[in-house]
Structure formats: C-alpha cells, structure tokens
C-alpha positions in Angstrom: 46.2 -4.7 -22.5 46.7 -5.8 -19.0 43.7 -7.4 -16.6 42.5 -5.4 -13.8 40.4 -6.6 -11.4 38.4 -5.6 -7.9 39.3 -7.9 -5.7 38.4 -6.9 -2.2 35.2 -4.7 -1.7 33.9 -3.0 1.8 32.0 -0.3 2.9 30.7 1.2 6.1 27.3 0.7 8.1 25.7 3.8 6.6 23.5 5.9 9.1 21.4 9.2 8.7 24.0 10.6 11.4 27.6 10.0 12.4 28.4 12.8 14.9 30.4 11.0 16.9 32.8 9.7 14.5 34.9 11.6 12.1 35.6 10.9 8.9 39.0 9.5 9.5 37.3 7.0 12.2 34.4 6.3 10.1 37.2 5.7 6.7 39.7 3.1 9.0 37.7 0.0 9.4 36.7 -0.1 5.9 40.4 0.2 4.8 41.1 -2.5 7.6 38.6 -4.5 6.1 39.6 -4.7 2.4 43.4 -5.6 3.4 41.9 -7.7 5.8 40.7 -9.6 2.9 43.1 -9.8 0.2 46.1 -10.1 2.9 47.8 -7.0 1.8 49.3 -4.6 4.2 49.8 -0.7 3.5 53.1 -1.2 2.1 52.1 -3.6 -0.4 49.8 -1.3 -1.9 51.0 0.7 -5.3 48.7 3.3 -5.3 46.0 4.7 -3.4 43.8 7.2 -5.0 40.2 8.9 -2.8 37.2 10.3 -3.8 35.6 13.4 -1.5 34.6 17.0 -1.2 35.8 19.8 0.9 32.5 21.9 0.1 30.7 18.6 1.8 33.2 18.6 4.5 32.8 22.5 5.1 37.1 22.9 4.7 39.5 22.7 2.0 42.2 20.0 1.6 39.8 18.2 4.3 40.7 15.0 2.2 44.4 14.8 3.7 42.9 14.0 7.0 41.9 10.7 6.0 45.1 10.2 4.2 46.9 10.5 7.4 45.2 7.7 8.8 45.8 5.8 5.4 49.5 6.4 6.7 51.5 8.9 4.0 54.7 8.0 5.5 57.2 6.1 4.0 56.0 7.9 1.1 53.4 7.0 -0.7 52.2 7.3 -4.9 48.6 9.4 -4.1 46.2 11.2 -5.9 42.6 12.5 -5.1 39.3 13.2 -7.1 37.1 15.9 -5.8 33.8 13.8 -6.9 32.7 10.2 -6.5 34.7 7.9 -5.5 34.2 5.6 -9.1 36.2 8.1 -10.7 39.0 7.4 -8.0 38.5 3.9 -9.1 38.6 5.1 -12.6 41.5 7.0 -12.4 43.5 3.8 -10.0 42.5 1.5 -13.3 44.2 3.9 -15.9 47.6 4.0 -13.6 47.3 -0.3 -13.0 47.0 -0.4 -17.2 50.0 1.7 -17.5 51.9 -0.9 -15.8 52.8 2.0 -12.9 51.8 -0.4 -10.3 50.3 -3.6 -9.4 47.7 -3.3 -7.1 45.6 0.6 -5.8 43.7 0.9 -3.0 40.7 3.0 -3.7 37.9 4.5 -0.9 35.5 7.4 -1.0 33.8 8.7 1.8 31.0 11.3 2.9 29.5 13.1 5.8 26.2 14.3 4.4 25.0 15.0 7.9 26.7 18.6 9.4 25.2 20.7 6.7 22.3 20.8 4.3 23.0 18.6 1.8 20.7 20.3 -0.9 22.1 23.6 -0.8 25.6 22.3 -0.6 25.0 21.1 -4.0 23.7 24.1 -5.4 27.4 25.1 -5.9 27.6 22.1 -8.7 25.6 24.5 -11.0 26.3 27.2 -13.8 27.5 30.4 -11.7 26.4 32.7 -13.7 22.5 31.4 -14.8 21.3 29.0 -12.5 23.2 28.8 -9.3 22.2 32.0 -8.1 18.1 31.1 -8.6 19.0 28.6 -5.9 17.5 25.6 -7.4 18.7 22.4 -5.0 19.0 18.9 -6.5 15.2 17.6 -5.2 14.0 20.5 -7.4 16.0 19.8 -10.1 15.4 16.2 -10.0 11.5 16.8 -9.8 11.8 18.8 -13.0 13.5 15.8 -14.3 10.7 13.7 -13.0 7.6 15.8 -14.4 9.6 16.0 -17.7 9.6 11.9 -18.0 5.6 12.3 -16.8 4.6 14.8 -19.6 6.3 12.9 -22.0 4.6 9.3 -21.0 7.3 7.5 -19.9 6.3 6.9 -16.1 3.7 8.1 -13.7 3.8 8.4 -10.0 2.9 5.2 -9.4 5.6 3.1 -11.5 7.9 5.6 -9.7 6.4 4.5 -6.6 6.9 0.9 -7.5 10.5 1.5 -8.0 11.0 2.8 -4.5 9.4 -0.4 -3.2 11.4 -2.8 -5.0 14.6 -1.6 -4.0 13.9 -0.6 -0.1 12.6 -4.4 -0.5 15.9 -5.8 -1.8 18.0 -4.1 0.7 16.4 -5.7 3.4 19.2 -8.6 2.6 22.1 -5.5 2.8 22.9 -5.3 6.3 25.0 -1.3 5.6 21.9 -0.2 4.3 20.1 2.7 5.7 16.3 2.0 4.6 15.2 -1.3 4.7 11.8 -2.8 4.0 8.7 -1.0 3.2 8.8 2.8 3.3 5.4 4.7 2.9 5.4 7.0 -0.7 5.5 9.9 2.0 4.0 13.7 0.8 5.6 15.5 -2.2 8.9 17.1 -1.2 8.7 19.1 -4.6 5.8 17.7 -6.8 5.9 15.5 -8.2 8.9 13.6 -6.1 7.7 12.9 -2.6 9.8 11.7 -0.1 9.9 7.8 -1.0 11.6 9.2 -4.0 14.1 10.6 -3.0 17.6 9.6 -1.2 18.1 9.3 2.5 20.2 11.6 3.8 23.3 9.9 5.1 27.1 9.5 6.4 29.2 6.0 5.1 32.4 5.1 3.8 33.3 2.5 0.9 37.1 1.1 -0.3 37.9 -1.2 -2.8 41.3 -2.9 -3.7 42.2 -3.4 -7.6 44.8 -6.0 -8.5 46.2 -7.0 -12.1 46.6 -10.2 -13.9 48.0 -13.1 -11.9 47.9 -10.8 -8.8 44.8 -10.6 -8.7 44.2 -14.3 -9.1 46.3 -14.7 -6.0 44.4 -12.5 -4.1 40.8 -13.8 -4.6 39.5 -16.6 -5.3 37.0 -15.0 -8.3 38.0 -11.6 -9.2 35.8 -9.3 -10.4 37.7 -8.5 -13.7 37.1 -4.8 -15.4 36.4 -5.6 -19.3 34.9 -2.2 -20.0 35.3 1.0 -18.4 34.1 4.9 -19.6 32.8 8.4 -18.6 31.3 10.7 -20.6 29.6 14.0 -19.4 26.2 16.3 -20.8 26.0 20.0 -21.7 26.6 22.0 -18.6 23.4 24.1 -18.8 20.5 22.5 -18.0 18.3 24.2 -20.5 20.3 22.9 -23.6 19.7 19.0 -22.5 16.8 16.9 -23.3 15.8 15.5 -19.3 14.3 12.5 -20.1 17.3 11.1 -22.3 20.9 10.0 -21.0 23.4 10.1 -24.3 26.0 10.6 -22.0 25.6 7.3 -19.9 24.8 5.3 -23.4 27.7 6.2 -24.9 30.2 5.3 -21.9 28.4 1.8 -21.8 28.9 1.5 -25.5 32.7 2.4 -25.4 32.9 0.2 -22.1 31.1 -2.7 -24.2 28.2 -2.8 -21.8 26.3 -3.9 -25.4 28.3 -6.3 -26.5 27.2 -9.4 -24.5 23.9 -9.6 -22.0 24.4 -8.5 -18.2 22.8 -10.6 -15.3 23.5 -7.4 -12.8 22.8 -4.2 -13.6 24.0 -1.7 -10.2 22.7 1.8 -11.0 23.6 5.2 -9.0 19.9 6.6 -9.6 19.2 8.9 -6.2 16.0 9.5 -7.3 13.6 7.3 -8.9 12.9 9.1 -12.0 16.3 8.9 -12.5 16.4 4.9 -12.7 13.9 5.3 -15.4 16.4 7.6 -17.6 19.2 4.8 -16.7 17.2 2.0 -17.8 16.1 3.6 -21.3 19.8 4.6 -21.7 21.0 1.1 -21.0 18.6 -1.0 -22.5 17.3 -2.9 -19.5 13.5 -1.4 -19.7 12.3 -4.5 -21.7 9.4 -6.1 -20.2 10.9 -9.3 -20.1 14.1 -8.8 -19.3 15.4 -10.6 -16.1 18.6 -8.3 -15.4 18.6 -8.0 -11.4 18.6 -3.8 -11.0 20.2 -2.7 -7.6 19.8 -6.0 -5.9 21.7 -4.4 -2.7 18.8 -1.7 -2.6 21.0 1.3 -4.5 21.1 4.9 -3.6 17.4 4.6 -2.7 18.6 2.8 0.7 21.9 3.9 1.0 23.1 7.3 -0.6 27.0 8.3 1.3 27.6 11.3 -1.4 31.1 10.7 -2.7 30.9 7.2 -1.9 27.8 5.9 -3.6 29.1 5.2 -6.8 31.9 3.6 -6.0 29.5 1.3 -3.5 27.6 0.6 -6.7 30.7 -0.9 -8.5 32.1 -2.4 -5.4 28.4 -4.2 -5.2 28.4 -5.4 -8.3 31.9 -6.9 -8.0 30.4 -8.6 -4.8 28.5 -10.1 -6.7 30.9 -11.8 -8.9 33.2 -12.8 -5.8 30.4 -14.7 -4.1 29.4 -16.4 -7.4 25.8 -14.8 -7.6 26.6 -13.0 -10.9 29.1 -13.4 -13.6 28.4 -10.2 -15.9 27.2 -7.3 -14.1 27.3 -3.7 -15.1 27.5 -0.7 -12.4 26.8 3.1 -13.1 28.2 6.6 -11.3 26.7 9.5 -12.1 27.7 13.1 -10.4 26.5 16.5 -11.0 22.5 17.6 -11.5 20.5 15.6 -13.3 22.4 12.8 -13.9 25.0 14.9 -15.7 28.4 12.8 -16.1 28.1 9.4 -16.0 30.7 6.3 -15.5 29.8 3.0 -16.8 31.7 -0.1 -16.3 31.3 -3.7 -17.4 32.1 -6.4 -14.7 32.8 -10.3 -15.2 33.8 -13.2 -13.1 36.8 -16.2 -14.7 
C-alpha cells in the first residue's frame, strides 16, 4: 500500500463577513500559499479535487467558478464533492493509493454570510418527515444537547467550560474568528446559548497530498495518513440514539485511531454538546488523559461550512510539520447531528 501524506496546509483569515471578496478571490491565496510551500506549480499537480455547496452559494455548478481560477486549461484530472472539503481529501487519498497520480491538491471553501445559514441547512433533512417542520441545525443540536443532559452526561456548565477552553486556545490561531474569552451569552434554543454554538463565518482552506518519497521531498516532516474512514447514521433522526456516535467509532476503528495513543485529537464539533458525543465515541473523555483537543480553537472559533473539516485535518497535520505532535487524530462530520463522520489517523517520520 503506498504512503500518502499532507504536506502543505493553508487556510484563509476567516471573518463573520466577506462581501467584498468572492469566493474565487477569497480561494486564490490559499492555493498560492500551499504551492508556495511545497514549490509545486499548477502543472505539477495530479489531481485536484474541491469540497462546496451550491445550496450555500445560492447557484448550481457555483463550484466551477473557483476552478477557473484553479486554471482548468491545459486540461486538468478534477473532481468535486458537494460536502466538506475532508471528503475531497478523502476522495484525493483513494486516487494517490491507486497509483493515478503523485501528488492532489485539495481546498474547500464557504460563504456562510449572504444567506441564513440555519435555514439553508434545513434542506440536509428527510423531505418527506422532518424538513418540512422546519427544524434548523441550532434546534436540532439543542435536542442533541438536552438529550446528553437528561441522560447525565454534561450539564450547562461543563458545556460552558468547553466553549472557554477552546475560544482560549485559539487565541494563539491568528485565522481564527473568536479569540479569547466569550461570555456564555442567552439561550439561542434552550438549552444551547450562544457561546455554544458556531460563529457564523466566510474562509477558505487547501491542502497538498504527496506520496512516498515525493512527499519526503516536499517537506521536511510529512504528515503521513496511516488510517483513514467514513461511516454514516440512520437518516431519520428518530431512529438514532443522540447521545451516542457508532458511526464516528467505527471509522476511527477501521482507520486504527485505537490502535496506538494520540497526542492530538482535532474534532469538527460546531456545537459543544457535540464535542462531548466525540469524546465518548473516541475514547479521549478519561479524566486523566492528556490528549490536546482542538488546540487551534476548532469550529467553536472558526466554523467556514464546507471548509471546517478539512481545516481540522489540515491543523492536525500542522501539527506534525512543526514538530508539536507526532500522532494526531482529526474528525469531519456533515449532516444534523453529527450524522456522517470521517476519521483519520495522522503521524509524523
């Protein structure tokens, strides 16, 4: 099986609104930047595979835009996932493995800011028994939330506590979009309030894979992917057990996340509650366990839709690079509730 590796990772300064940039101009200097690094130019580049949404962008095929200023021409090997970017990623790793190419260039990108955000994502949902109730993500979340409450397994406080911690650690994470301390705010939909929840938010992230000794050339520690899986939950909502994640244990299992201890655990958790599911389902909720959770602040600080779960593997293979971890794991998730999930397993030489 051949090594794959992330060896370049960048992402944009992410802000609560990017009206005077589109997504093309917002998209460029990332891509600049990961080339930039690894000393690669377009042409160099196998394959290049995106992560967006045309319901997000409010028009279809919206995603060739940004492909344009890629450059498509001489032609290019492309593809495109209408979710997170981390399943671009995952899809770039499958075609490097098949020996197709040697190197992918992957980015994801997101303009939360034109529209309302919670009732675009309404059209994630059943269309037949929930979608047309109208229930948007911070209502479904909060049912997540007073689910883990009723059954014990936090309070508003701990939840509280979680917000704190990460808004604290992204005060050293100069693209993040909360920093420092952020009052608990009033409940949004009881019993989340709005230190809970996500900031709303426009950014862009890009990451270059690599294989084998190309890889080695390119960086000087690459951030090599041991594990990788995805695995998704029942589609209706009432069928699931909210306070449980089997989906997001068993892709860490079949990525090997068990297998050996992680130093760096990156989770895509928007809302608190839902770093409380992820830590049960990945066994990092011992008391004593010193695994670093979101040390760049996660989605709590900075949450680009499309884009933050590939920023959450991209920081944990930052990690590795600059020598401040060498085992990390990092987590997507898409869809209500923490619905399908992507784990990978990260390690440095």
């Amino acid at each position: 099986m051949r090594e794959v590796a992330i060896v370049a990772f960048g992402q944009s300064d992410h802000v609560r609104d990017s009206a005077e940039t589109s997504e093309v101009e917002m998209l460029m200097p990332v891509l600049h930047e990961v080339l930039d690094r690894t000393g690669l130019a377009a042409r160099d580049i196998g394959f290049t595979c995106s992560g967006s949404s045309d319901y997000l962008a409010g028009r279809a095929f919206s995603f060739t835009m940004a492909l344009d200023g890629v450059g498509a021409w001489p032609p290019i090997s492309e593809s495109h996932v209408e979710t997170d970017g981390a399943w671009a990623l995952y899809e770039a790793w499958v075609k490097l493995l098949t020996g197709e190419a040697e190197t992918a260039l992957v980015y994801a990108y997101g303009k939360s800011s034109p529209g309302d955000v919670r009732e675009v994502l309404t059209r994630q949902l059943d269309p037949y028994y929930v979608a047309p109730l109208w229930p948007d993500s911070v209502a479904l979340a909060a049912l997540q939330a007073q689910a883990l409450i009723d059954a014990g397994l936090t309070d508003e406080r701990a939840l509280a506590g979680i917000a704190a911690r990460s808004r604290a650690a992204a005060e050293a994470n100069p693209h993040a979009q909360l920093r420092g301390a952020v009052p608990p705010g009033e409940h949004l939909v009881a019993p989340l309030r709005t230190g809970d929840c996500p900031p709303i938010g426009d950014g862009a992230a890009a990451v270059v894979l690599a294989v084998g000794d190309t890889a080695r050339r390119l960086t000087e520690r690459p951030a090599w992917i041991r594990g990788l899986d995805h695995r998704i939950e029942a589609h209706s909502l009432g069928v699931r057990d909210l306070t449980d994640s089997p989906s997001t244990r068993l892709a860490a299992e079949r990525a090997g996340a068990f297998q050996w201890p992680v130093d760096t655990a990156e989770l895509h958790a928007p809302f608190t509650s839902q770093e409380v599911v992820l830590r049960r389902a990945l066994k990092l909720d011992a008391p004593d366990s010193t695994v670093r959770i979101n040390p760049s602040g996660g989605p709590l600080a900075a949450n680009p839709i499309m884009a933050a779960g590939l920023i959450r593997l991209g920081e944990a293979a930052a990690r590795i690079h600059r020598g401040e971890s060498d085992r990390a794991l990092a987590h997507a998730t898409s869809g209500p509730c923490l619905q399908q999930n992507l784990v990978a397993v990260l390690e440095g030489e």
